[in-house]
PLY file of the C-alpha trace (Angstrom):
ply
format ascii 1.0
element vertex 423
property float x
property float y
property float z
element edge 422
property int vertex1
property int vertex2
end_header
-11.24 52.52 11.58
-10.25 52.99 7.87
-8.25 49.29 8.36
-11.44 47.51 9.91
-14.22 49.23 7.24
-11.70 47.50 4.87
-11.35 44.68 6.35
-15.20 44.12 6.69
-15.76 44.62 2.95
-13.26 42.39 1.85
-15.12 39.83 3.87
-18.30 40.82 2.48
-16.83 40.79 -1.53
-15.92 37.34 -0.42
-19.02 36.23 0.75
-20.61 37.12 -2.20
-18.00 35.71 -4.74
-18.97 32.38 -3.32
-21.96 32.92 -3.36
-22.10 33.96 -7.33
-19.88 30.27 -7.80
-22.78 28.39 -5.72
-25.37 30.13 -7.95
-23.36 29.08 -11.28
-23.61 25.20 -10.04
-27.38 25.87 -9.49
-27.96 27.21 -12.97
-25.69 24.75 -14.45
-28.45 21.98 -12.68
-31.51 23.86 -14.26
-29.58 24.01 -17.26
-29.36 20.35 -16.83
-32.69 19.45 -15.81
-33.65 21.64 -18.92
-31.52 19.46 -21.23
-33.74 16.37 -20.11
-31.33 15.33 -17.51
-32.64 14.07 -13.77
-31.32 15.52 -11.39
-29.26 12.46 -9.95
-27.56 13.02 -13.32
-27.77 16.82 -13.05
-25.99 16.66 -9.78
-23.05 14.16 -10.80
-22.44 16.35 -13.62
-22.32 19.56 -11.64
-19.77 17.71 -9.25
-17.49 16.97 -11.63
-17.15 20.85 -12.32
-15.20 23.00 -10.02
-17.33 26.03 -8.52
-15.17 28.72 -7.13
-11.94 27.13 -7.86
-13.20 23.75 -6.17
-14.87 20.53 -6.60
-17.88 19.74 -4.30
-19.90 16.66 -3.26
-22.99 15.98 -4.80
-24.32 16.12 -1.72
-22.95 19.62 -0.91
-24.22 20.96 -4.04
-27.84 19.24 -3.70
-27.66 21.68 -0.65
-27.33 24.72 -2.38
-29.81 23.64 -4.94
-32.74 23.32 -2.73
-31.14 26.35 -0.41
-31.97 28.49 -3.83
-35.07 27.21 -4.62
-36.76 28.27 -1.25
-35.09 31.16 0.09
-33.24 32.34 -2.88
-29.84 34.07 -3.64
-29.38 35.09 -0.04
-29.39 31.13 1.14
-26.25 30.82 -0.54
-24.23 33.20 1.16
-22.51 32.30 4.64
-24.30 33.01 7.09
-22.50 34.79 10.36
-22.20 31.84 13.20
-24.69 33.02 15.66
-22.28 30.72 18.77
-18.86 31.92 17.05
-16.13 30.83 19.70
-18.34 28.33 20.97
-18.72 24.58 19.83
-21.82 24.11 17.40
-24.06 21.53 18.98
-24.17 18.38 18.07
-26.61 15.61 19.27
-24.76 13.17 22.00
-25.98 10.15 19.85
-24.59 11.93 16.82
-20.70 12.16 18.55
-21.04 8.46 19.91
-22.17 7.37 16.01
-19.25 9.34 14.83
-16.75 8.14 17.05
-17.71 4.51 16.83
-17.31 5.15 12.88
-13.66 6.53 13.71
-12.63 3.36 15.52
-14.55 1.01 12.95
-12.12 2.75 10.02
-9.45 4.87 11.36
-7.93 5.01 8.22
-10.61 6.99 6.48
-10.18 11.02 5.68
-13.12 13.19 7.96
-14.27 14.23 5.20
-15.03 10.70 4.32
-16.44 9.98 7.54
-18.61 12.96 7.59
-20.03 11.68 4.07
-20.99 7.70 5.37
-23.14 9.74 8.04
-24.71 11.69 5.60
-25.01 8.86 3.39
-26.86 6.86 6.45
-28.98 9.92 7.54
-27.23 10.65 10.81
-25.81 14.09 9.22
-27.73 16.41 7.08
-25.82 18.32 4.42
-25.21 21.50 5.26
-25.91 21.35 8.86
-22.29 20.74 10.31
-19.13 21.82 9.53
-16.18 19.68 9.34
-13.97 21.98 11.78
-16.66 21.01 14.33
-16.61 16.65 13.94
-12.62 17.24 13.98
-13.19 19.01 17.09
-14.87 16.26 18.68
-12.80 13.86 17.23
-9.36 15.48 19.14
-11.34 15.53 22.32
-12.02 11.80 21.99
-7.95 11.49 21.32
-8.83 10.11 17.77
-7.96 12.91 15.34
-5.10 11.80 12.28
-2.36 13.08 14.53
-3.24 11.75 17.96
-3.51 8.10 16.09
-0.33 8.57 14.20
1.34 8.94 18.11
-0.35 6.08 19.51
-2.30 8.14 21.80
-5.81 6.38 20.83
-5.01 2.84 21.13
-8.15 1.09 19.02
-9.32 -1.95 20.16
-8.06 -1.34 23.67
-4.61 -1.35 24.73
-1.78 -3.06 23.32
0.52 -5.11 25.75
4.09 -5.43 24.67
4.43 -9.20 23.29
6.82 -12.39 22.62
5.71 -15.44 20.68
7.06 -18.54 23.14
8.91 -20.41 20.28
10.67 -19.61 16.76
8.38 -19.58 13.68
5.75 -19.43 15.27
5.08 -15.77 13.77
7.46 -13.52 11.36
7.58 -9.82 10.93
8.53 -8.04 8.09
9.13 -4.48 6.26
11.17 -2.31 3.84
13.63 -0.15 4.40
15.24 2.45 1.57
18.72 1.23 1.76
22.18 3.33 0.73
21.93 4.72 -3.07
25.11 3.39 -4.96
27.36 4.71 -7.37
27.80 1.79 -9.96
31.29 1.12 -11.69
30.21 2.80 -14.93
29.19 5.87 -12.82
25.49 5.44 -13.14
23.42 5.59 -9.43
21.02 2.82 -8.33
18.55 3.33 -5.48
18.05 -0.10 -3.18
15.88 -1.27 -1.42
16.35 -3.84 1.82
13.28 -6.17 2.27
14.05 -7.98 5.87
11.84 -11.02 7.61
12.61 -11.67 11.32
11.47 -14.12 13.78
9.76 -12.87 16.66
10.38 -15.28 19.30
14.70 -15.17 18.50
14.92 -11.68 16.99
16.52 -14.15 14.07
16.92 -11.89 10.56
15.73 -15.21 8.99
16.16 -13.18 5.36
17.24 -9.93 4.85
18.51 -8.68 0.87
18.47 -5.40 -0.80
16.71 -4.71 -4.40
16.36 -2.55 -7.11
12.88 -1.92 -6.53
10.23 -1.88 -3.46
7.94 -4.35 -5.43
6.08 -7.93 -5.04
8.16 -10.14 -6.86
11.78 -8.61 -5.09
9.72 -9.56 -1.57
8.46 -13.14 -2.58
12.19 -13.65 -3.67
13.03 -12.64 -0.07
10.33 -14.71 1.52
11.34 -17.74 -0.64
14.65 -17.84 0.35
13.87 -17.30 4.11
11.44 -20.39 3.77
14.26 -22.01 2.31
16.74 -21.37 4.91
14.81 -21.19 8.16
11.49 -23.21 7.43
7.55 -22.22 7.21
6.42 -19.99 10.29
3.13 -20.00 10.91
2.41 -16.56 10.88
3.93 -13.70 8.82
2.64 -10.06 10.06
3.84 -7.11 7.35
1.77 -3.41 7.16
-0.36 -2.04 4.30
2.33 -1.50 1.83
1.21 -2.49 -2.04
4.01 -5.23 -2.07
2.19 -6.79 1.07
-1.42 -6.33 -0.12
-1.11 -8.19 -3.14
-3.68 -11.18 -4.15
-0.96 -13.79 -5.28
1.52 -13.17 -1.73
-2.12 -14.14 0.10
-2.49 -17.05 -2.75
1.14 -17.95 -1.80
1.10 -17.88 1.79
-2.27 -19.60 1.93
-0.55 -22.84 0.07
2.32 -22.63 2.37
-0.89 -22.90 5.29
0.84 -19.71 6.69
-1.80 -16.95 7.86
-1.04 -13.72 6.58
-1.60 -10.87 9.35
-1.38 -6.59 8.72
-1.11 -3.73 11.12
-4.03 -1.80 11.35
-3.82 1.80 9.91
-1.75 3.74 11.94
-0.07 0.94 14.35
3.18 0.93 12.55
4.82 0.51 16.46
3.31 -3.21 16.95
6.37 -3.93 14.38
8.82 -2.38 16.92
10.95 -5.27 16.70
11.78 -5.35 13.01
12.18 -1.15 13.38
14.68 -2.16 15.93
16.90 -4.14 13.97
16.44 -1.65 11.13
17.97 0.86 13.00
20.89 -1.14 14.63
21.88 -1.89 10.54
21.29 1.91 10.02
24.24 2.70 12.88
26.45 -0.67 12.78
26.27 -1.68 9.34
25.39 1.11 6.52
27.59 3.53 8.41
30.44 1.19 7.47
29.80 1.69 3.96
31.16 5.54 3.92
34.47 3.97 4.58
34.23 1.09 2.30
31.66 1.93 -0.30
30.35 -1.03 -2.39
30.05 -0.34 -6.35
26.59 -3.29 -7.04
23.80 -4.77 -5.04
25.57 -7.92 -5.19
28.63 -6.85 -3.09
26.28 -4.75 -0.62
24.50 -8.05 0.10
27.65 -10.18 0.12
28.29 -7.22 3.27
25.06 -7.40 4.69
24.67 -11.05 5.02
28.22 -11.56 6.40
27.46 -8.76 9.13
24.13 -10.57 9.76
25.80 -13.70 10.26
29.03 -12.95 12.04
27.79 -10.01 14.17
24.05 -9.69 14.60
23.19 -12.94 15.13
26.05 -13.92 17.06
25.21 -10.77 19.65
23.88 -11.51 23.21
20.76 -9.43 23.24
19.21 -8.09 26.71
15.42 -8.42 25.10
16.56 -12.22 24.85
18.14 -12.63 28.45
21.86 -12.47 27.24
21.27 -14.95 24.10
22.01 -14.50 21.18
18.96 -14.90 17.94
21.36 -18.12 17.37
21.04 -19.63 20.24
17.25 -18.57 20.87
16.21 -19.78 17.71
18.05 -23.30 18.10
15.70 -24.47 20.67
12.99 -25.72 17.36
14.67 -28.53 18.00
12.81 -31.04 15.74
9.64 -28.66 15.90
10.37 -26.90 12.96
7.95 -26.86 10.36
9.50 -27.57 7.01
8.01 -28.22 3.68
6.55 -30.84 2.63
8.80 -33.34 0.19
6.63 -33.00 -3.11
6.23 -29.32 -2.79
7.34 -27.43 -5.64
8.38 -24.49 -3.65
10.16 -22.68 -6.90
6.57 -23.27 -9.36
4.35 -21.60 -6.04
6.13 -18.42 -5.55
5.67 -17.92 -9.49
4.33 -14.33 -10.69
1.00 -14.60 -12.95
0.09 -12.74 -16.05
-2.29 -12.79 -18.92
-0.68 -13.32 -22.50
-2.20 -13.19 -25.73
0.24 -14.93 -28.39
0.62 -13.46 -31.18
0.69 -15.15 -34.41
4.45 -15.00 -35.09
4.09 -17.63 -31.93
5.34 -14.84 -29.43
4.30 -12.04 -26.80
5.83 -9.35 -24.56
6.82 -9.95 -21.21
8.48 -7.57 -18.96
9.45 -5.50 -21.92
11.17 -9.05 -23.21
10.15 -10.95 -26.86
9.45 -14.52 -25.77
8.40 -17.71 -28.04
5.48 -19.97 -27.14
4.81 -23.47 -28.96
3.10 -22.52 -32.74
0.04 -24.45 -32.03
-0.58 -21.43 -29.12
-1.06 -18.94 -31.69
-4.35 -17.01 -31.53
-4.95 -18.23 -28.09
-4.59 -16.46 -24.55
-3.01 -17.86 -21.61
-1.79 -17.53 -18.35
2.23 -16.93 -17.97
3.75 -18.39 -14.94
7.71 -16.75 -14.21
10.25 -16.29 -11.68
10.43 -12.30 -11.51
13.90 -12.39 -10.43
15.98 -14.21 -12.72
13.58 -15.45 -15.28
15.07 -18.95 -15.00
11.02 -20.40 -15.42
8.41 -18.85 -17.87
5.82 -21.78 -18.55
2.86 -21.22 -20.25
-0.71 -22.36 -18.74
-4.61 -22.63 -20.02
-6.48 -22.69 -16.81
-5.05 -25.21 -14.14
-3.37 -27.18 -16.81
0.61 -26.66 -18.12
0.87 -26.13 -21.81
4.65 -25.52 -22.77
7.70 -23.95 -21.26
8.69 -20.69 -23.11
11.80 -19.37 -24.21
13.69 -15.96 -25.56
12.99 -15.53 -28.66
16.35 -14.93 -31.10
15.11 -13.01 -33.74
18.65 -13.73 -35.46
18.74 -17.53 -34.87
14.78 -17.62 -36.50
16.31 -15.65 -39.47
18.90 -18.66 -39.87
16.73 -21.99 -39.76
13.24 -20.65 -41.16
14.53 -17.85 -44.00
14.83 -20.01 -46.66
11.46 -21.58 -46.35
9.75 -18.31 -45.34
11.89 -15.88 -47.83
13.26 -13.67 -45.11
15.87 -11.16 -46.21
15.05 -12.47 -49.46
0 1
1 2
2 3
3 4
4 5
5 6
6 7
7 8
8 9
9 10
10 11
11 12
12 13
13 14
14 15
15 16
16 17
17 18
18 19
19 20
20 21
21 22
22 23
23 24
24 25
25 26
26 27
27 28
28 29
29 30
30 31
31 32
32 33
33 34
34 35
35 36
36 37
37 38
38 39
39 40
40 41
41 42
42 43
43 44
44 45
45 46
46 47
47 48
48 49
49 50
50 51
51 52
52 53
53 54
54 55
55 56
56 57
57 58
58 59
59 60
60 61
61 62
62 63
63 64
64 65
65 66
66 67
67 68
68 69
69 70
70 71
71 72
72 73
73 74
74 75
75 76
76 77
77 78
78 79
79 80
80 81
81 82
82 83
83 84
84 85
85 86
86 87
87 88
88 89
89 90
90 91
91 92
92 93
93 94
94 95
95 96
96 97
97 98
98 99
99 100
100 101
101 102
102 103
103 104
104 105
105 106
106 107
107 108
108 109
109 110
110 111
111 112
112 113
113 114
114 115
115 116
116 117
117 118
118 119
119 120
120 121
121 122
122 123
123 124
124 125
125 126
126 127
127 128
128 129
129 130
130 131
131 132
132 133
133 134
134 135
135 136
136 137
137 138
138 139
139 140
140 141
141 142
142 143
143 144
144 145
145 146
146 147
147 148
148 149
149 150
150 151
151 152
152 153
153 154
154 155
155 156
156 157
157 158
158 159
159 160
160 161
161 162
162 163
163 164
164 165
165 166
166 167
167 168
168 169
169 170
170 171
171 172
172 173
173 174
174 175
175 176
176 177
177 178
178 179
179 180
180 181
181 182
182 183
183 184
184 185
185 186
186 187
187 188
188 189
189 190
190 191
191 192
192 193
193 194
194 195
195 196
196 197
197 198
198 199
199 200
200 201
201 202
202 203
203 204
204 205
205 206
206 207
207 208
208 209
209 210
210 211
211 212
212 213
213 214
214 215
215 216
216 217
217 218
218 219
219 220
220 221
221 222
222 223
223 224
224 225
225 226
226 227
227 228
228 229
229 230
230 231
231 232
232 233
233 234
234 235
235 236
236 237
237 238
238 239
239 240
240 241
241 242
242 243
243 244
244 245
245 246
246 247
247 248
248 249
249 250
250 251
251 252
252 253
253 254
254 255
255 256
256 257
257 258
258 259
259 260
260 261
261 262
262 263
263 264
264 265
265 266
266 267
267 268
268 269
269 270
270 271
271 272
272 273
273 274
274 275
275 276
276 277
277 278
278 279
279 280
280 281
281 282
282 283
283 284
284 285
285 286
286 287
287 288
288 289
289 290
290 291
291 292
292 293
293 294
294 295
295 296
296 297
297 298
298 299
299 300
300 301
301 302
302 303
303 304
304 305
305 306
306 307
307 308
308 309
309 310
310 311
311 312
312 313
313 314
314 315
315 316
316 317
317 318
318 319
319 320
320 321
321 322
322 323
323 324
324 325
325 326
326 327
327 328
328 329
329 330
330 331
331 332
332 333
333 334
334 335
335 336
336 337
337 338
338 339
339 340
340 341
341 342
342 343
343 344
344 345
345 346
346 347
347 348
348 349
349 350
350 351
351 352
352 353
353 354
354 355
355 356
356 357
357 358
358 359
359 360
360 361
361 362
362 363
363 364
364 365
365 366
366 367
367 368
368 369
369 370
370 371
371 372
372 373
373 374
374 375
375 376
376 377
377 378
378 379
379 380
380 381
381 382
382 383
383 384
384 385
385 386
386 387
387 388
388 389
389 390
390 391
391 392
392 393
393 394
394 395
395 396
396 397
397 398
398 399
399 400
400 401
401 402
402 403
403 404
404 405
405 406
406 407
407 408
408 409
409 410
410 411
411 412
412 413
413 414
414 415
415 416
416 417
417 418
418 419
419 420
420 421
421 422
């Protein structure tokens, strides 16, 4: 008995600790409102304060606000659930509006969700809990977890699929690839970007980098254009180097449509996970008895295994053929680029550069020189991310000037007499 009076106070000290934090946020409002403030302004300011080790919604603490002001200290303790062990009712159109909000954007937190419905007037603050919405969400199947397992298909089911020729649509992801011990002893982390052609299963670009980042995966895509032609789909998931403005702006000049999984359908890329695996088993397991000492000699590996072993491989998905011989029946249907295209200028990254007016600026943590008459003036930098071999120089749609390093050393040599450097 001793244990339970105990207990019960502990839950009643509790009770009334938040209750004292809820009170603070009101009197830090009429403090507010005091000040001048409205109380839109009173309210954002009280959210951006945590209250008993916490930071609340405006619309939370609105609630307790107008809780106080009618009924007084006591409305801002919990109350006792009257239908504890039982589900709190909700109105039928209430669980259809929420459910239809689920499937509309299943990649939004409940908490989120719970907010648009207070935000449209479907929900009233303080009237629900969120235990209860995820409640009826996992009865519907579409709670976090049951959509991470595929067990809420949205949009209706999905039917296992196989585009009828080559090119006509490309998958592609990132894997974290094998960290390497360099020859000076140093480790680098890599990462394999990989494009694949649905209809052959054909790894039509695969290449590890240092870093999971746009301008390693245009590098990749450019050379599988290269190589294999223009599909005319590419389909990649939500990752930040597949989101980006300028790959859209790249595949949109290339006339390629640019498709992405919808939150939580990683398994519609099953084909691309499959050949990440097989490399995981056949190919980086090879590595513990040969290890590789640079990302150039693991790619030298991984493109002769692609060529001489994966691609050459009868696979039962393909009826006994091999991605070679699938992807050979283009035939003259292959969709190449077009002869004026400057493939190399397209897949250019684009910054903003003020020069400075020693005629140079800062790019990728490089000195670089621009023309003198640029001095003072901004402009747009166009340059191969990989190997630097363009960096032109731009003012709207129109080139300017090709840059160059800038050798501080050779500058001291032909200008310091005229400019008294050194002197």
């Amino acid at each position: 008995m001793g244990a339970m009076n105990a207990n019960k106070q502990n839950k009643e000290q509790s009770r009334r600790d938040k209750a004292l934090g809820r009170f603070a946020a009101v009197q830090s409002i009429k403090q507010s409102l005091d000040n001048g403030l409205g109380m839109g302004p009173a309210l954002e300011l009280a959210s951006r304060q945590p209250w008993n080790e916490r930071f609340y919604a405006v619309s939370t603490i609105e609630a307790w606000w107008y809780r106080f002001r009618d009924r007084g200290f006591d409305a801002l303790l919990d109350q006792p659930r009257s239908d504890k062990g039982n589900h709190r009712a909700l109105e039928p159109e209430l669980i259809e509006n929420l459910i239809k909000l689920r499937k509309e954007h299943p990649g939004l937190t409940l908490r989120a969700l719970a907010a648009e419905l207070v935000r449209r007037g479907e929900l009233q603050p303080g009237a629900f809990s969120l235990s209860t919405l995820h409640r009826r969400l996992m009865e519907a199947g579409l709670d976090r977890q049951s959509l991470r397992n595929g067990a809420a298909l949205l949009g209706g089911p999905t039917k296992a699929f196989e585009s009828s020729l080559p090119n006509m649509l490309w998958m592609t992801d990132c894997m974290h690839g094998p960290v390497l011990t360099l020859e000076n002893g140093k480790s680098q982390r890599s990462y394999l970007f990989a494009i694949m052609d649905d209809a052959s299963r054909l790894c039509t670009h695969a290449q590890f980098y240092p870093q999971e980042r746009l301008e390693w995966f245009l590098d990749c895509l450019r050379a599988a254009v290269v190589a294999r032609g223009v599909p005319d789909k590419l389909y990649t998931d939500n990752g930040p180097a597949f989101r980006s403005k300028h790959l859209s702006y790249v595949c949109a000049n290339l006339h390629i449509r640019l498709l992405h999984t919808k939150p939580y359908h990683a398994w519609s890329k099953g084909k691309i996970e499959r050949f990440f695996l097989t490399l995981q088993k056949q190919f980086l397991a090879t590595l513990s008895f040969e290890p590789v000492k640079s990302l150039e000699a693991l790619n030298t590996r991984l493109w002769r295994w692609i060529e001489t072993d994966y691609h050459q491989r009868a696979h039962s998905s393909l009826k006994n053929q091999s991605p070679t011989q699938r992807f050979a029946i283009i035939g003259q249907s292959m969709r190449t680029l077009e002869e004026d295209k400057d493939l190399d200028r397209l897949f250019l990254m684009r910054v903003t550069r003020n020069i400075r007016k020693d005629a140079t600026f800062s790019l990728q943590g490089c000195l670089w020189e621009a023309p003198v008459h640029l001095r003072g003036q901004k402009v747009t930098v166009h340059y191969d991310p990989a190997q630097y071999k363009r960096v032109e120089l731009w003012f709207g749609d129109r080139f300017i000037a090709n840059a160059k390093p800038c050798d501080k050393n050779l500058n001291a040599t032909l200008y310091g007499k005229s400019n008294n450097y050194g002197q």
